[in-house]
N, C-alpha and C positions, 0 to 999 in steps of 0.2 A: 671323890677322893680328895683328900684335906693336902692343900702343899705346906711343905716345908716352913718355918716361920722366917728364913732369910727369904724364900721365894716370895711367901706371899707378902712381906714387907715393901719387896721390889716392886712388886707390881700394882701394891698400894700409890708407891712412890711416882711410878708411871702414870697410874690412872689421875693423879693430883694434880700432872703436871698436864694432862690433858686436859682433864676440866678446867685447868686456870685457861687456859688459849694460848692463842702468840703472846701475852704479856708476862707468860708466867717466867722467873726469874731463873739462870740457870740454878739446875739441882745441885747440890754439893752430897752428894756419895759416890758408891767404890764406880771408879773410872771402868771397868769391864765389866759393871751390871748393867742391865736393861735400860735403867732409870738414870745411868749418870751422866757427869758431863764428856765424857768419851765417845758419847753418839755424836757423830756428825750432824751442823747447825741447821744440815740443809734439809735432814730429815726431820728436826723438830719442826720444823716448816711445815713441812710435807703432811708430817702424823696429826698435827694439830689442826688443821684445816680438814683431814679425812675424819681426823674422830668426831669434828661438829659437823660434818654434813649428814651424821648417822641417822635414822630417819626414827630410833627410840632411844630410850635409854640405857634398854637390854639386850640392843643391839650394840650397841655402842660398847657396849663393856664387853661383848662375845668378842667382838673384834681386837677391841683394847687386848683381851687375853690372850688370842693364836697372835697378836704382835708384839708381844710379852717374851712367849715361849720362843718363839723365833729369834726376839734380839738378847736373850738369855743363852737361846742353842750359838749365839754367834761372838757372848761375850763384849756386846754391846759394840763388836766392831764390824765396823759396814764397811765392804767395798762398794768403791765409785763403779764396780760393774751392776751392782743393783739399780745404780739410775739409766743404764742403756739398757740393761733387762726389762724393769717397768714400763718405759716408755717406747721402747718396739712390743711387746705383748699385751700392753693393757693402754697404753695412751693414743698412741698412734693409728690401734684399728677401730678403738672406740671414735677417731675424731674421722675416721675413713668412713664409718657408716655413718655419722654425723652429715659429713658431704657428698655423700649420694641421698641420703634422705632428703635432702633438699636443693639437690639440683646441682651441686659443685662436683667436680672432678675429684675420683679422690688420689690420682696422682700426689699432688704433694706430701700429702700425709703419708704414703706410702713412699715415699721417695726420704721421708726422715727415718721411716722404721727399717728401711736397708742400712743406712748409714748407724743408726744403731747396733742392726748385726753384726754389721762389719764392724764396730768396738769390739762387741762381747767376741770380737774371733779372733778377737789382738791386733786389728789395724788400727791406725791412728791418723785419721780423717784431718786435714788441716785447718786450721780458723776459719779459713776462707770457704771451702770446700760445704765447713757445717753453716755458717751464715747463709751462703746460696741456696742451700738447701731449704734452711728454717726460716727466712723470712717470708715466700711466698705460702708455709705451711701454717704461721704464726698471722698470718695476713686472712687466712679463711677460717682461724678458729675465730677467732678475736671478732670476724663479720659474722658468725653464726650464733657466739654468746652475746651479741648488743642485742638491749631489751631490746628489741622493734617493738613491741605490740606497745608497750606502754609508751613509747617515744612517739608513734604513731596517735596514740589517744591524745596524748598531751598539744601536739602541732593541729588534731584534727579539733580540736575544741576549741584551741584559739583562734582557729580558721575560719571557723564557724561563727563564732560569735562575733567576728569582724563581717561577716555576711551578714549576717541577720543585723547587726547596728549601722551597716550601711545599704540598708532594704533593698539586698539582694532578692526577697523571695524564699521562702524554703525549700523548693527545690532545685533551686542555681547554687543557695548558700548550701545545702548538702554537697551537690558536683563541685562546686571552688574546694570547701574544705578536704574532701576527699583526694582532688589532685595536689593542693597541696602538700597535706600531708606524708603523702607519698613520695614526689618529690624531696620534700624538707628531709625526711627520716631514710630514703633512701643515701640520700647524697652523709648526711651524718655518719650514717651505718660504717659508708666508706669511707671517711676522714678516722673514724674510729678504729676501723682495724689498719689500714697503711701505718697512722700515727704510731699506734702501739707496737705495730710487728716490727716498724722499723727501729722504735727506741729498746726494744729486748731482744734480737735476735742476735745482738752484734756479743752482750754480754754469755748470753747461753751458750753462745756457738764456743765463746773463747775457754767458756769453762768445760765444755765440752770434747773439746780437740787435744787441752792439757787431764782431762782428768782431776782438774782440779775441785776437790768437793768444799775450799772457803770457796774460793770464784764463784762454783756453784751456788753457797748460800746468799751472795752480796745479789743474785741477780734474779732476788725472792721468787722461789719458788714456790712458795705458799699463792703468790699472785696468779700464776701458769694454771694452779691445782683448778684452783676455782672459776676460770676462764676453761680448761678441757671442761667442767660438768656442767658449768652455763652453756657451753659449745656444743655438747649430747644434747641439752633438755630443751632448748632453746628452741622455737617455732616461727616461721616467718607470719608475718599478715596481721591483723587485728584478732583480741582474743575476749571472749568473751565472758562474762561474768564469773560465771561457774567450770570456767576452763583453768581458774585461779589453784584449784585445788590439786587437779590433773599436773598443772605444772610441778608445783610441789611435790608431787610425787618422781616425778622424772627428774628432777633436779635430787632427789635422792637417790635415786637408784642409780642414778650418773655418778656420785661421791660413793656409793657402796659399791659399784664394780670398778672402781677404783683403788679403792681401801685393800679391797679382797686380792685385786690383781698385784699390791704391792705385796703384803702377806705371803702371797705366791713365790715371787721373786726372790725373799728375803731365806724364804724356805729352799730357793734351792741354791742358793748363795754358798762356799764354801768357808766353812770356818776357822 
């Protein structure tokens, strides 16, 4: 069935602004269509980053579409309760089974998607309240998306080859490299996610607690997006050649039940 030619215009407009990426420049059309500058900054973030993690082309446009019709059915105006919806129903439980897959608790994650609820129920959780919260949950994503494997490749080769040019032996230079590496990418892992969780937890929370959707966008969410689906796809230990591919596919299906979880939200969003 053929839309409308303002419709299908709109979503010409939209789908443009996605394939440009984060660089595309704002739109200039009508403020309550899909496509304009009336969508909140934080969602172009958000949509831009979801639409290029789509794992085809025709995937990518199916999506783009039901995100269309949604921010069409909404008049291109989002409520700030679409980002506590998303992220207790689609971020939070995705990053819960994230940390039990691999051995973490998933307390914290589930300790942000309470406080999420309690938004979407009309409480208003204070700065402090969401920071306490989101720093130790923003602390296990952030250690669950570091490459390890290639970080680990990288220290195990240079380890190595300082074995073997100071005639280790090949079999002492394998055990040095290997304790190395592990060591070195261990201890990194952990300076990566403290560093990070502490320098964004402080911004999220605040924008969080206010409802604030500029605050929201200054404290790039587009960054967060792409740290939850490294945080899903992400695998601890050494990986092997043809696990190259495997990954790639979980690192998109991490961005497309992401995509789809926002779509959801937006769908039941009030108009």
């Amino acid at each position: 069935m053929s839309r409308p030619p303002a419709a299908a215009a709109s979503f010409d407009a939209l789908l443009a602004r996605l394939e440009a990426g984060m660089a595309a420049p704002a739109p200039h059309a009508d403020p309550c269509s899909a496509s304009g500058p009336g969508l909140p900054d934080w969602l172009w973030q958000v949509i831009a980053v979801l639409y290029d993690g789509q794992d085809a082309a025709a995937a990518a446009k199916d999506w783009a579409l039901r995100l269309h019709d949604e921010l069409g059915r909404l008049g291109g105006r989002v409520p700030f309760a679409v980002v506590h919806d998303w992220h207790a129903r689609a971020v939070a439980p995705m990053l819960a089974e994230a940390c039990a897959r691999r051995g973490l608790p998933r307390g914290p994650q589930e300790a942000v998607r309470d406080m999420h609820v309690r938004a979407l129920a009309g409480e208003r959780p204070g700065e402090a309240e969401w920071e306490a919260v989101l720093e130790p949950a923003l602390r296990e994503a952030y250690r669950l998306a570091y490459a390890y494997a290639e970080a680990f490749a990288q220290a195990y080769a240079g380890a190595h080859a300082y074995a073997v040019a100071n005639a280790y032996g090949e079999g002492r230079a394998a055990e040095f490299a290997s304790g190395y590496a592990e060591l070195n990418t261990g201890a990194n892992a952990a300076s990566f996610a403290v560093g990070n969780a502490l320098a964004n937890a402080g911004a999220s929370a605040a924008a969080w607690a206010a409802a604030d959707a500029h605050a929201y966008a200054e404290a790039w969410p587009f960054a967060h997006v792409r740290v939850y689906a490294h945080a899903w796809a992400g695998r601890d230990g050494t990986a092997a050649p043809d696990e190259a591919d495997a990954q790639a596919r979980w690192l998109r299906a991490a961005y497309r039940r992401l995509a789809d979880g926002l779509v959801e939200c937006l769908a039941r969003a009030a108009a």
